[in-house]
C-alpha positions as CSV (number, residue, x, y, z in Angstrom):
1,X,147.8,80.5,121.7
2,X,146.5,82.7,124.7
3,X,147.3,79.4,126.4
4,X,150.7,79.8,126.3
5,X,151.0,83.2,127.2
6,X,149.4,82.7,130.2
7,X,152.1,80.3,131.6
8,X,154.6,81.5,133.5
9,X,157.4,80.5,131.6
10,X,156.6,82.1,128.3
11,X,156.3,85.9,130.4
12,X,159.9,84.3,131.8
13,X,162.0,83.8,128.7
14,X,160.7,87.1,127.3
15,X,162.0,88.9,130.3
16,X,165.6,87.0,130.1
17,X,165.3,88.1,126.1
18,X,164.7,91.5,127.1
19,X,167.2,91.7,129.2
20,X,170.0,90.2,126.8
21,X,168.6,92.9,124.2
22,X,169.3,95.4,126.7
23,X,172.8,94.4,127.3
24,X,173.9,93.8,123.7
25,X,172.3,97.4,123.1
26,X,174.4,98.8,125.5
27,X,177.4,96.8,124.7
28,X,177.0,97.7,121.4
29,X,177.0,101.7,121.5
30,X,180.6,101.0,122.8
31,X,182.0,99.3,119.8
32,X,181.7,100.5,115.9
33,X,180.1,97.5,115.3
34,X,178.4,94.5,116.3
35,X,180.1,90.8,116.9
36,X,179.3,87.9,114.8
37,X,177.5,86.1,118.0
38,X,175.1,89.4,118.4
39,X,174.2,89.8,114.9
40,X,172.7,86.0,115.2
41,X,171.3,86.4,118.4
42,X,169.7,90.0,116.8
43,X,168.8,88.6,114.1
44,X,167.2,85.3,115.6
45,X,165.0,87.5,118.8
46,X,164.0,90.2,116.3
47,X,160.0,88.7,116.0
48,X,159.7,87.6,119.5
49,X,160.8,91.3,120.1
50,X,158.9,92.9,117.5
51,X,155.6,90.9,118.5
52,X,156.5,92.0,122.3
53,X,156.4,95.4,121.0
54,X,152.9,95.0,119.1
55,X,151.4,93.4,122.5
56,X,152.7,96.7,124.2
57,X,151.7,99.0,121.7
58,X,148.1,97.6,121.4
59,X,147.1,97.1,125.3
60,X,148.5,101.0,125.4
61,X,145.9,101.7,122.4
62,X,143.2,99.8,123.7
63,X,143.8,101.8,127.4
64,X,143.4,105.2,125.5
65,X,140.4,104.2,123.8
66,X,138.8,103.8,127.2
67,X,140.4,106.2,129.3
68,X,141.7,108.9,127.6
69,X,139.2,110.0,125.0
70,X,137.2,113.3,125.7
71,X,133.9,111.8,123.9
72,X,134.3,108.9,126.5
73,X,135.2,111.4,129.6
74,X,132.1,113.0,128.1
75,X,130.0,109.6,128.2
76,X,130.9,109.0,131.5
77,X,130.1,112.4,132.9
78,X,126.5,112.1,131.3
79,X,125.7,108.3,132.9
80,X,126.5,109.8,135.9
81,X,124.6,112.8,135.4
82,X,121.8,110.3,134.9
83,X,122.2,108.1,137.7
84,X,121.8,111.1,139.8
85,X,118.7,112.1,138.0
86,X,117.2,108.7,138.2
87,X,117.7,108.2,142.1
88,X,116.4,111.5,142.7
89,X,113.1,110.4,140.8
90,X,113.0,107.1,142.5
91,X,113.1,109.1,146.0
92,X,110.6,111.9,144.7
93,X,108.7,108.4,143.5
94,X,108.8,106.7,146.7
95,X,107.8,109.7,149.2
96,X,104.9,110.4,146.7
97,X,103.6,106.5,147.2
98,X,104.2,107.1,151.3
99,X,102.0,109.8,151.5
100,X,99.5,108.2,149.0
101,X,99.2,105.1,151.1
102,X,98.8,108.0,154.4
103,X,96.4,109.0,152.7
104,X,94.4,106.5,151.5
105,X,94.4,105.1,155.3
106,X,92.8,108.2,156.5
107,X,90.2,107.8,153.8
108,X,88.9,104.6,154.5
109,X,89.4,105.2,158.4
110,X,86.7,108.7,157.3
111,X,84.5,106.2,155.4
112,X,84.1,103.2,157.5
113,X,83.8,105.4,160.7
114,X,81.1,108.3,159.3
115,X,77.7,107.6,160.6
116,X,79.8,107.4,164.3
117,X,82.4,111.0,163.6
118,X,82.3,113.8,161.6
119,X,86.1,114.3,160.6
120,X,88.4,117.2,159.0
121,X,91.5,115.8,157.5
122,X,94.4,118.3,158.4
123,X,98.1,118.3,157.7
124,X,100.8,118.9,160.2
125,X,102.6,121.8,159.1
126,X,104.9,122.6,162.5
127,X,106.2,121.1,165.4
128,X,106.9,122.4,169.1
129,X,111.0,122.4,169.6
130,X,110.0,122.3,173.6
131,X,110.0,118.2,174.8
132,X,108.7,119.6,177.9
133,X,105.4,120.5,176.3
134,X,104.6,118.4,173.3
135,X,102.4,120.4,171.1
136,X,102.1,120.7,166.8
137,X,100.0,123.1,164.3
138,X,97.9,121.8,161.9
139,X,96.9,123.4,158.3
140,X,93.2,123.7,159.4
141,X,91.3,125.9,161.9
142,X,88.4,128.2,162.7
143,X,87.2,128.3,159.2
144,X,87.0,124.5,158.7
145,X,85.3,124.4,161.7
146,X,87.9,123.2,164.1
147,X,87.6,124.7,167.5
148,X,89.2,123.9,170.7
149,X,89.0,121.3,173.1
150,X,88.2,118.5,169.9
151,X,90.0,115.4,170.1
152,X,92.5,114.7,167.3
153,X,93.1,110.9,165.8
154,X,94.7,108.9,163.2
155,X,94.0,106.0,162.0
156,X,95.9,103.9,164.8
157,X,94.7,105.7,167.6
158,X,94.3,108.8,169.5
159,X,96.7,111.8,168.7
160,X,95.5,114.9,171.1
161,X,93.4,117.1,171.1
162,X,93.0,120.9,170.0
163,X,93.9,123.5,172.2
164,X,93.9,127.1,170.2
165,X,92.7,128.2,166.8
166,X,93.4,130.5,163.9
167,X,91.2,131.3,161.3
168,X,93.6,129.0,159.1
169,X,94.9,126.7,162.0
170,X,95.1,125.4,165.2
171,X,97.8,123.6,168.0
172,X,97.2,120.6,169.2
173,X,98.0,119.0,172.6
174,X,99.7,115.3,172.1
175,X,98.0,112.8,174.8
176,X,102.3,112.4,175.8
177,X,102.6,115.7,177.4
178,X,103.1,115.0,180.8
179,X,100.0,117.7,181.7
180,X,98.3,115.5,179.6
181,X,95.5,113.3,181.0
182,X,92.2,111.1,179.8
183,X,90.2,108.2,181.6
184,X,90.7,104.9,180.0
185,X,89.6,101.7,180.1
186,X,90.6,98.1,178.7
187,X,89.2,97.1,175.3
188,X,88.4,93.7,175.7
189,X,86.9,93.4,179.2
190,X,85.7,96.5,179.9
191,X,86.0,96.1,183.4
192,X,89.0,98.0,184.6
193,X,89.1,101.7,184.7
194,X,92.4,103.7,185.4
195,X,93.6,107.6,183.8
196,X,96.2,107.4,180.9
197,X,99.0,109.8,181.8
198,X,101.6,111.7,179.5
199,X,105.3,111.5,180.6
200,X,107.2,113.5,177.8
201,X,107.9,110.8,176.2
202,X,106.8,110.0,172.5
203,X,107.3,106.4,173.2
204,X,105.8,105.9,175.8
205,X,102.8,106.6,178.2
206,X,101.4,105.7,181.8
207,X,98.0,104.4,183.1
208,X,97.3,105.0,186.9
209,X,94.7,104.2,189.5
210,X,94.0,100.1,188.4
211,X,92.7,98.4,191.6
212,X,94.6,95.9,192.8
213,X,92.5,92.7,192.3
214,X,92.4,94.0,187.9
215,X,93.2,91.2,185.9
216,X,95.0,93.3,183.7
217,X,97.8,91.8,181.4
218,X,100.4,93.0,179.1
219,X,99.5,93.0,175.7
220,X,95.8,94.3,176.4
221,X,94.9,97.4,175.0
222,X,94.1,100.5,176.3
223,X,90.9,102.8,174.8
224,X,89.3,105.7,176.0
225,X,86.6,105.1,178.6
226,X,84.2,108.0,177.1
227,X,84.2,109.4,180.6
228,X,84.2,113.1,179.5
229,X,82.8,115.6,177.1
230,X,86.1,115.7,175.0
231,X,87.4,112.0,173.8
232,X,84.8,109.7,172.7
233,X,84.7,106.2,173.8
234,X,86.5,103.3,172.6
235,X,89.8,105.2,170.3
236,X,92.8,103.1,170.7
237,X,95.3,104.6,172.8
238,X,98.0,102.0,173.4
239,X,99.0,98.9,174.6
240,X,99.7,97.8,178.1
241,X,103.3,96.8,179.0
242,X,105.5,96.4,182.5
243,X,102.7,96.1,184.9
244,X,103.9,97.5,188.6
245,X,102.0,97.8,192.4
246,X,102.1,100.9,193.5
247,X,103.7,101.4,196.7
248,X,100.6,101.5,198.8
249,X,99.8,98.4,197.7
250,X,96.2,99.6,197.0
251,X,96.7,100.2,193.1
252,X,98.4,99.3,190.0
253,X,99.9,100.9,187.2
254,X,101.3,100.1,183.7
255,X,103.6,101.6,181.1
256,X,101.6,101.9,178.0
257,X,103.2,101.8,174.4
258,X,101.4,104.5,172.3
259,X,99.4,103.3,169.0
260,X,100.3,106.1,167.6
261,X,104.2,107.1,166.3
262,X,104.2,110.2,167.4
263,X,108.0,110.3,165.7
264,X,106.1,109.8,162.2
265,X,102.9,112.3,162.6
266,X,102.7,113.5,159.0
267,X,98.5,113.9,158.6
268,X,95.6,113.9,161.7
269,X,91.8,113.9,162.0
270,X,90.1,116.4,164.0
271,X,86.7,115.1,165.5
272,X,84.2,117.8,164.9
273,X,81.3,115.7,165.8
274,X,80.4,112.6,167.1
275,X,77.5,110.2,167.2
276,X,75.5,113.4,166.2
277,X,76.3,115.9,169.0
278,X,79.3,119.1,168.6
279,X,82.3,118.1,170.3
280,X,82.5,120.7,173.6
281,X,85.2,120.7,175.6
282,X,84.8,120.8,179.4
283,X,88.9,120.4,181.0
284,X,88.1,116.8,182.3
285,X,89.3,113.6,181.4
């Protein structure tokens, strides 16, 4: 049966009977009554027209059922009340897991490096709005025993260091300020020395004075060369990209991608010690 109302001509002849209703209606308010011919013709449409009229009737039932009941309005209003509710716990859910896994990294970066540092977790609570000078405030100072001139970390590398305390916190000087400036040295051979160089630029940082005759490539990475009382040696700085010759021909130097996203800085270690001496600061590199 649905069949057949689905072809075209069924939907067709009811629109030609609808139409000859309509016209005999009309026709008909004219005269007293009606001719022989349109009492047939009445009388022989009357249940395709009355079951026309059911379909109508029932579809315009069924639509207010679903649209236009306030306990459904109601229902509606509530699902989506929930929804909103839901997603807001998923985020809540997700940024709880994030800073979990942060975390969790910094704890097993404590663990597996604590006969070689002494570390205090702190959580970065400000940022500097200046680019020029790239600073942030930790949540820890004086009275964790934080004091200036200690070298700041994560666990992919090396952050800053401090450069004034509170009693309850203290700034610290990102390595990509461009007054920013530590000697470095390449991890796997050891043999070529050069100073790692802020430019203002979180993504990237600069190594200078490489003799010529290096064999430095891109890709190696870059630590710190433990020449200085502040940084100790061997914390991952970055990696080694776009190698150039300096115009005297005499040096080399090399863009170098931090390993640190300094975008995404959330939690930082400050060295307090290392391999059993107080870190003192001395200016140098």
């Amino acid at each position: 049966m649905f069949k057949y109302f689905r072809r075209k001509g069924f939907w067709t002849i009811l629109a030609a009977i609808s139409a000859l209703l309509a016209l005999m209606q009309l026709s008909s308010h004219q005269r007293p009554e009606l001719t022989v011919l349109e009492r047939l013709v009445q009388r022989g449409l009357f249940p395709l027209q009355n079951g026309a009229d059911k379909i109508q009737q029932g579809s315009l039932a069924t639509l207010a059922r679903l649209m236009g009941g306030s306990d459904v309005q109601e229902q509606i209003a509530a699902l989506e009340s929930e929804i909103d509710r839901l997603n807001l716990e998923n985020m809540q859910l997700r940024e709880s897991q994030a800073e979990v896994d942060r975390l969790r990294s910094l704890l097993v970066y404590k663990e597996y490096h604590g006969a070689e540092f002494e570390l205090q977790v702190a959580r970065v609570v400000a940022r500097s709005p200046n680019n020029w000078y790239q600073t942030l405030t930790i949540d820890k100072g004086a009275l964790q025993g934080i004091a200036a001139d200690m070298p700041v970390i994560n666990p992919y590398g090396l952050v800053g260091k401090v450069v004034s305390v509170t009693a309850s916190s203290a700034q610290i000087w990102l390595i990509t300020d461009r007054e920013m400036a530590l000697g470095a040295v390449l991890q796997e051979t050891r043999e070529t020395r050069g100073i790692v160089e802020g430019i203002g630029d979180n993504a990237n940082l600069r190594i200078i004075n490489i003799p010529y005759y290096s064999r430095v490539k891109e890709g190696e990475i870059v630590v710190s060369s433990g020449l200085s009382e502040i940084y100790p040696p061997g914390i991952q700085i970055g990696i080694i990209r776009d190698i150039r010759k300096d115009s005297n021909g005499l040096v080399l130097s090399a863009t170098v991608e931090p390993s640190v996203n300094f975008d995404q800085l959330e939690e930082v270690m400050v060295i307090t010690q290392y391999h059993g001496q107080a870190v003192k600061g001395s200016g140098g590199v």
